[in-house]
PyMOL commands that place a pseudoatom at each C-alpha (Angstrom):
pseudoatom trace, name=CA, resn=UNK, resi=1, chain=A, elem=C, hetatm=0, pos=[1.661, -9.757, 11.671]
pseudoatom trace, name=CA, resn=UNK, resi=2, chain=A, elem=C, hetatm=0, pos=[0.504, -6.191, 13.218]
pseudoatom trace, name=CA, resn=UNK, resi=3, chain=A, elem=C, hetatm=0, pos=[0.076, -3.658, 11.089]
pseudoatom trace, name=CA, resn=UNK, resi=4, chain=A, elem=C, hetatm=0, pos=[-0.034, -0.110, 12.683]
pseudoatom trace, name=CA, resn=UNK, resi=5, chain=A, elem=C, hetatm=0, pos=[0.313, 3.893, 11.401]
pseudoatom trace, name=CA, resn=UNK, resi=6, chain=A, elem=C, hetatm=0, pos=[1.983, 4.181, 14.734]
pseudoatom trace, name=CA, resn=UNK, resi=7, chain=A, elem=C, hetatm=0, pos=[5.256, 4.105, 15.823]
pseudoatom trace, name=CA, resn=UNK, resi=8, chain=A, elem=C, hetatm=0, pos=[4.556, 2.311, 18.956]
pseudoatom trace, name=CA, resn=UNK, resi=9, chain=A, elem=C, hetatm=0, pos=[2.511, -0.597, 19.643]
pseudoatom trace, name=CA, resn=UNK, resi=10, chain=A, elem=C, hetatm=0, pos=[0.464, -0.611, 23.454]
pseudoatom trace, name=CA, resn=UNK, resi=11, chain=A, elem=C, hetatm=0, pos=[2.249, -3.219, 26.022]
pseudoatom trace, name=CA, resn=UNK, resi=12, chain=A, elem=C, hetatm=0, pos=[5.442, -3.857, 23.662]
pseudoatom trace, name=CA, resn=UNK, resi=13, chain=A, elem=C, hetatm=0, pos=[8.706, -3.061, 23.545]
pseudoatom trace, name=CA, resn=UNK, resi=14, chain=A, elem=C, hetatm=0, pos=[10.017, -3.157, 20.411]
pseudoatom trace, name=CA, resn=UNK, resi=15, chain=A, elem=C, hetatm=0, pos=[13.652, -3.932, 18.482]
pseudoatom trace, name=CA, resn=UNK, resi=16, chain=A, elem=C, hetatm=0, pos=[13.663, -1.914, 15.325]
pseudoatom trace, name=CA, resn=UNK, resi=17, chain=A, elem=C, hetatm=0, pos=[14.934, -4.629, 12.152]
pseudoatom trace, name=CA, resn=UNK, resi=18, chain=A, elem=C, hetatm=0, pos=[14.554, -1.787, 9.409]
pseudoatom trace, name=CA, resn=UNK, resi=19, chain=A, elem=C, hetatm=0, pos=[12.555, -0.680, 6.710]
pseudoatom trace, name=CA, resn=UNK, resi=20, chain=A, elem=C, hetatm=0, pos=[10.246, -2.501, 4.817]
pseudoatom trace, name=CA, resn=UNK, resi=21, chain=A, elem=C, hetatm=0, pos=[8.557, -1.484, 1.509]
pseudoatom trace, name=CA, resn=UNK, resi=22, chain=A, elem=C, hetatm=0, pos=[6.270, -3.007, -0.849]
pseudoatom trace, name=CA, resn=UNK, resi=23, chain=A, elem=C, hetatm=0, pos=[5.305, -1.436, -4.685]
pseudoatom trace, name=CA, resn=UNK, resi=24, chain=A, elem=C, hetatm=0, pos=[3.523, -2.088, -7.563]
pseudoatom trace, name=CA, resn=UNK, resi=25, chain=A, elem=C, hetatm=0, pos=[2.372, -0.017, -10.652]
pseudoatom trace, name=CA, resn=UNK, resi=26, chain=A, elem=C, hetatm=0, pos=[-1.382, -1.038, -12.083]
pseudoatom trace, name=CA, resn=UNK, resi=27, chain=A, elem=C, hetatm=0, pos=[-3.337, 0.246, -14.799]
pseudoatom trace, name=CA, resn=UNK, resi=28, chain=A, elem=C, hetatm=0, pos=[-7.009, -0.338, -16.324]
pseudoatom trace, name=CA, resn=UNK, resi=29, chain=A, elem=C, hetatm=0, pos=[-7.212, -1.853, -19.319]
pseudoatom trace, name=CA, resn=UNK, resi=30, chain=A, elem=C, hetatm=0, pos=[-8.118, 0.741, -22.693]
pseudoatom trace, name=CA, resn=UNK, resi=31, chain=A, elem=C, hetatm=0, pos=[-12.137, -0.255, -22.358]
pseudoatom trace, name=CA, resn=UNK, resi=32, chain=A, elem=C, hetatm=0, pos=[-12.167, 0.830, -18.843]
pseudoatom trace, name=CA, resn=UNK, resi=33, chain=A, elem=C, hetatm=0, pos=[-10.106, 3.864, -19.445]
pseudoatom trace, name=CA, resn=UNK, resi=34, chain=A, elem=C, hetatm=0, pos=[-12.376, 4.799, -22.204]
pseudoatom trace, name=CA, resn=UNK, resi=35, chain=A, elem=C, hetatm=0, pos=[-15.425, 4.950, -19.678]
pseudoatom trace, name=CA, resn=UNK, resi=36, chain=A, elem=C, hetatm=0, pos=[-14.445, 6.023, -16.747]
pseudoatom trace, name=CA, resn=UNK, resi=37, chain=A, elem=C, hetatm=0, pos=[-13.431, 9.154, -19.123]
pseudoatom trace, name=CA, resn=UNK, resi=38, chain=A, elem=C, hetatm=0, pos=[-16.979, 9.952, -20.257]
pseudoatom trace, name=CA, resn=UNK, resi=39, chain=A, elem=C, hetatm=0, pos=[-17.472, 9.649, -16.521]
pseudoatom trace, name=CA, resn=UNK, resi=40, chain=A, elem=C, hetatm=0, pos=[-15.815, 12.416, -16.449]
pseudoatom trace, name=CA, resn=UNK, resi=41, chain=A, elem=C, hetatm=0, pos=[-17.941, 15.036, -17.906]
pseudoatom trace, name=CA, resn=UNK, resi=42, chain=A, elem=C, hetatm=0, pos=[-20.936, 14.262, -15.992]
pseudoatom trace, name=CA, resn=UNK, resi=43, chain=A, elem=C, hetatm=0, pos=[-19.016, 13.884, -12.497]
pseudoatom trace, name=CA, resn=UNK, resi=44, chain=A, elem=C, hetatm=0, pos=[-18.883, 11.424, -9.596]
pseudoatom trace, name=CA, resn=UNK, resi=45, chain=A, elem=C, hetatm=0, pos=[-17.123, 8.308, -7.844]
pseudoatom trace, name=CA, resn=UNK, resi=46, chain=A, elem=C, hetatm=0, pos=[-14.246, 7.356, -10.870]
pseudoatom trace, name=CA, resn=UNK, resi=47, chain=A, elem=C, hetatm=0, pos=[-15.580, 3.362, -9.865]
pseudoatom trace, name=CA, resn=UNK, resi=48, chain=A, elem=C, hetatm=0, pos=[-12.863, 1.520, -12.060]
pseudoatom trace, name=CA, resn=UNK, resi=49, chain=A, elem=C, hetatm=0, pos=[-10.407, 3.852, -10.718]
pseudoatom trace, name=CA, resn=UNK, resi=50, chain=A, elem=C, hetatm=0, pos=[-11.036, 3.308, -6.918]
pseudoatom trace, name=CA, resn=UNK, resi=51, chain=A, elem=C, hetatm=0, pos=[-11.398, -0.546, -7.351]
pseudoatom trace, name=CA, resn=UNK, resi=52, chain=A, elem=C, hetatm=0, pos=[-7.518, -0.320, -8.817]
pseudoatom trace, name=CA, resn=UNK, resi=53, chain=A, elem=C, hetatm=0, pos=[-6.333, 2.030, -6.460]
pseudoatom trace, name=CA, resn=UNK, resi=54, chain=A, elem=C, hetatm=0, pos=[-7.736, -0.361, -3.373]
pseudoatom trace, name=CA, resn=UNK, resi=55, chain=A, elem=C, hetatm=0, pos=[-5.948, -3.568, -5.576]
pseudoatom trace, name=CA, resn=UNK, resi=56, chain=A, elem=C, hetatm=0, pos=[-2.800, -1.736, -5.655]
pseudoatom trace, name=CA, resn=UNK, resi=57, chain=A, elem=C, hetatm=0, pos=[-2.692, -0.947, -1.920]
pseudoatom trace, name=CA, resn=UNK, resi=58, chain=A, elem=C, hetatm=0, pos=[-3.845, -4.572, -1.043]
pseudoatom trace, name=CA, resn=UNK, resi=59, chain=A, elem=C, hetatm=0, pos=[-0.544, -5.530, -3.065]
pseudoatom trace, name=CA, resn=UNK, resi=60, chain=A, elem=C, hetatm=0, pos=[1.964, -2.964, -1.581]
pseudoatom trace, name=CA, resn=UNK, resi=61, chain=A, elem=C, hetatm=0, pos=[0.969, -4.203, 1.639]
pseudoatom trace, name=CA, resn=UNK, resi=62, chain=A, elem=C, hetatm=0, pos=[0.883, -7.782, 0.698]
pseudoatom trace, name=CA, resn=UNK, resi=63, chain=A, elem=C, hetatm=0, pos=[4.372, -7.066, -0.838]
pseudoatom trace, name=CA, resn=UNK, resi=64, chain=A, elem=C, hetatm=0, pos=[5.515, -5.113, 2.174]
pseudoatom trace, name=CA, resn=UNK, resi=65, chain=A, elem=C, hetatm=0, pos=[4.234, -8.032, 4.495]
pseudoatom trace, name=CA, resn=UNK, resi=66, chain=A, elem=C, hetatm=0, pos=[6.353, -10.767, 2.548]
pseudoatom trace, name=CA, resn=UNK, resi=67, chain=A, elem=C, hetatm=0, pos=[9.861, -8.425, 3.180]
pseudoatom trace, name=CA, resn=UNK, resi=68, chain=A, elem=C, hetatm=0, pos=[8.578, -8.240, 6.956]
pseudoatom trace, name=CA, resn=UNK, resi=69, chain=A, elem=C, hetatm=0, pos=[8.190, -11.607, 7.408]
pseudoatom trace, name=CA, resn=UNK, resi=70, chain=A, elem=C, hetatm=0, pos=[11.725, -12.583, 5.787]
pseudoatom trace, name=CA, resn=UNK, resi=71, chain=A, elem=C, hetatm=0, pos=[13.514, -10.434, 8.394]
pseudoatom trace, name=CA, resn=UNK, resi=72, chain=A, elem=C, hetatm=0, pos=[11.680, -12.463, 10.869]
pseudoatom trace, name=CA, resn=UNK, resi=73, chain=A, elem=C, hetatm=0, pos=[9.148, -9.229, 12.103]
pseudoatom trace, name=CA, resn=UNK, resi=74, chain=A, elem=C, hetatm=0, pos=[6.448, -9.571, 14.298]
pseudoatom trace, name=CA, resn=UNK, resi=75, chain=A, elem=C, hetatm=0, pos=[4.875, -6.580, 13.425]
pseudoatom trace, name=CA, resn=UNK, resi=76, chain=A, elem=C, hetatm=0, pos=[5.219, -3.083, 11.174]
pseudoatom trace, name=CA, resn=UNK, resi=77, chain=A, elem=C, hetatm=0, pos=[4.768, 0.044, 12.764]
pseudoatom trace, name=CA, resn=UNK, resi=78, chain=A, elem=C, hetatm=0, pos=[4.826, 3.746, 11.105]
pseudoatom trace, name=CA, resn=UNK, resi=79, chain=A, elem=C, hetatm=0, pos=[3.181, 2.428, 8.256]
pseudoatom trace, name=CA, resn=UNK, resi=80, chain=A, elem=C, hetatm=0, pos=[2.718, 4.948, 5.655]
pseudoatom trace, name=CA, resn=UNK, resi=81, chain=A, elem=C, hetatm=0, pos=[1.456, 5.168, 1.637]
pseudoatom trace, name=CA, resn=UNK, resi=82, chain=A, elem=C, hetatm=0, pos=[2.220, 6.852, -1.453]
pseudoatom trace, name=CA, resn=UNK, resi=83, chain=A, elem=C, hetatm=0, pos=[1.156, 6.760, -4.838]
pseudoatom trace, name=CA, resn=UNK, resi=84, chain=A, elem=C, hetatm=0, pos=[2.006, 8.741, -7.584]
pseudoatom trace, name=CA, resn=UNK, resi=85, chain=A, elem=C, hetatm=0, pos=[0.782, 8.801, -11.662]
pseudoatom trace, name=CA, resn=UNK, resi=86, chain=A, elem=C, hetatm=0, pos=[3.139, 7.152, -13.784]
pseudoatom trace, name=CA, resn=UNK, resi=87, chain=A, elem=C, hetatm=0, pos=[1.006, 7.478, -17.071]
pseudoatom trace, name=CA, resn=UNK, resi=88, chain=A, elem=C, hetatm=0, pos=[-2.404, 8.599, -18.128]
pseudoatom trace, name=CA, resn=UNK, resi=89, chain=A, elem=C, hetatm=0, pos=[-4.407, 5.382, -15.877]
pseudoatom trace, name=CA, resn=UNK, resi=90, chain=A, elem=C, hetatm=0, pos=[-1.595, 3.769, -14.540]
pseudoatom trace, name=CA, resn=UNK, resi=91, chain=A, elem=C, hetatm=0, pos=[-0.399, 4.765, -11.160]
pseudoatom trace, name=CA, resn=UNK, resi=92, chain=A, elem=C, hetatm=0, pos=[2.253, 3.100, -8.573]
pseudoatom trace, name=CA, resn=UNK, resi=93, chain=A, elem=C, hetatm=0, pos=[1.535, 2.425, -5.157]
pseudoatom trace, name=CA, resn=UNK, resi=94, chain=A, elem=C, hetatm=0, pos=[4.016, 2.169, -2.567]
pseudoatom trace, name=CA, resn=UNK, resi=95, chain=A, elem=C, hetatm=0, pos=[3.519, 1.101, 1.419]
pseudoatom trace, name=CA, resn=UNK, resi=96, chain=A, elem=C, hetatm=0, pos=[6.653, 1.528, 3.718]
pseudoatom trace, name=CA, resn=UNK, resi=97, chain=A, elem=C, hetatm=0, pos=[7.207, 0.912, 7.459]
pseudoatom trace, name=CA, resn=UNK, resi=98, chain=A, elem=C, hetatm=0, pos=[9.355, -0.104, 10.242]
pseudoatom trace, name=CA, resn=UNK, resi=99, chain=A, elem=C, hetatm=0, pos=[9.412, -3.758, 10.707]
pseudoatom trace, name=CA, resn=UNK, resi=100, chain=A, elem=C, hetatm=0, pos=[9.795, -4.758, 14.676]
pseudoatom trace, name=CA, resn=UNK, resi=101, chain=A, elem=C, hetatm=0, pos=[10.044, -7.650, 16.551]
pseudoatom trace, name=CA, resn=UNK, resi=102, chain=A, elem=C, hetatm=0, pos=[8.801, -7.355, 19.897]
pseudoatom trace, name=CA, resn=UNK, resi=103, chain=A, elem=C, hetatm=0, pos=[11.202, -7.832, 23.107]
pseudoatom trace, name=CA, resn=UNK, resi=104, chain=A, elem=C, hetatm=0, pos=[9.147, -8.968, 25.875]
for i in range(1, 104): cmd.bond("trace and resi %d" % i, "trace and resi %d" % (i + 1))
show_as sticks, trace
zoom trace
């Protein structure tokens, strides 16, 4: 599967199948939370916080992927994220796109 931000991929012609999302809402657990608040107060890299944020993506893309693949795509072009707070340390994730299947 090709994965691109593009809406076009180089040497293809492409048959548009529709869109194709993936979610998923993750939190740290209350130990984590806890720290990476004190973190807070002195400043720098939120650690806990990027490692979920990167496991959430890898997820919504995974999960994006899987509808792809059912509408028999070769690729997903125009791919684009989102994420938004849902609760103090729990945010959703969501990765959309156009799934293709190529033509020549």
């Amino acid at each position: 599967m090709i994965l691109v931000n593009t809406d076009y991929i180089s040497g293809k012609e492409l048959e548009m199948l529709g869109l194709v999302k993936g979610s998923t809402i993750q939190s740290k657990n209350i130990g984590k939370d806890i720290t990476q608040s004190f973190k807070t107060l002195v400043g720098g890299e939120l650690g806990a916080y990027n490692e979920m944020m990167n496991e959430a993506r890898a997820l919504a893309t995974k999960r994006m992927v899987a509808e792809a693949e059912q509408l028999g795509a070769d690729a997903i072009v125009n791919i684009r994220y989102s994420s938004s707070a849902i609760m103090q340390g729990a945010a959703e994730v969501i990765a959309y796109g156009t799934a293709v299947k190529f033509t020549n």
